[in-house]
N, C-alpha and C positions, 0 to 999 in steps of 0.2 A: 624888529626890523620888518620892514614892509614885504609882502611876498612878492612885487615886482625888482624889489633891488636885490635877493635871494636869486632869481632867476636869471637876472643881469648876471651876477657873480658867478654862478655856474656856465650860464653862457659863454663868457670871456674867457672860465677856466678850459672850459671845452676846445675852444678856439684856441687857445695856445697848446694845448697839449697835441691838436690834430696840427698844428704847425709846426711845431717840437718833432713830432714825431716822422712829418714829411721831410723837412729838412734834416734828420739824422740819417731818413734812404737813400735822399741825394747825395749824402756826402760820402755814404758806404762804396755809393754807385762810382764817385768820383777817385775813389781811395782805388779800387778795384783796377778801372781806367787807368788812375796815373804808375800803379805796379805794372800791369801791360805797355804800359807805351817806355817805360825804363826798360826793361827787358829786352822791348822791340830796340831801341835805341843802342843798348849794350850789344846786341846782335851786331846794326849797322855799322859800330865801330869796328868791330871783329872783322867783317868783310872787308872793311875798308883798309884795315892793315893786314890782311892777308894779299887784300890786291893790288897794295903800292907795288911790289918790283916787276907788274908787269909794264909798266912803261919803257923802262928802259932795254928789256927782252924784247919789247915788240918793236922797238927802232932798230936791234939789231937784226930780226927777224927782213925787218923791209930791205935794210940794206942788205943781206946777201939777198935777199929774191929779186933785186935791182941787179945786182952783177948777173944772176941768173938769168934775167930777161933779155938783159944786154945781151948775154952769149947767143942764147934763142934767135934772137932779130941779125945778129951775124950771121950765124948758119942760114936762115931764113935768107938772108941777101945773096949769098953764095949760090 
């Protein structure tokens, strides 16, 4: 075998294995990422159903601070 196609051969094995090996950090990098973003995601849920019942607390909240205002702006006319 020729010592050019020898060097070819080693070359290309080269090339793949620095490819191989690039693309196995990327996907560690990516593994790593999509744990964090699940995590962060399980969190948002959490808050999210922790903070459903204040909507209907904070309607009732306006409504008595509506009768409240009202009385204020009475006395205030008085």
């Amino acid at each position: 075998m020729p010592l050019a196609a020898v060097i070819t051969i080693i070359g290309a094995l080269l090339t793949v294995l620095v490819l191989a090996a690039y693309l196995i950090s990327i996907a560690l990098v990516l593994w790593r990422v999509n744990a964090k973003l699940h995590a962060i995601t399980g969190g948002l849920q959490l808050v999210t159903e922790k903070t459903k019942p204040i909507g209907p607390i904070v309607g009732e909240i306006n409504n008595s601070l509506a009768g409240v205002d009202n009385a204020l702006r009475a006395v205030l006319a008085k």
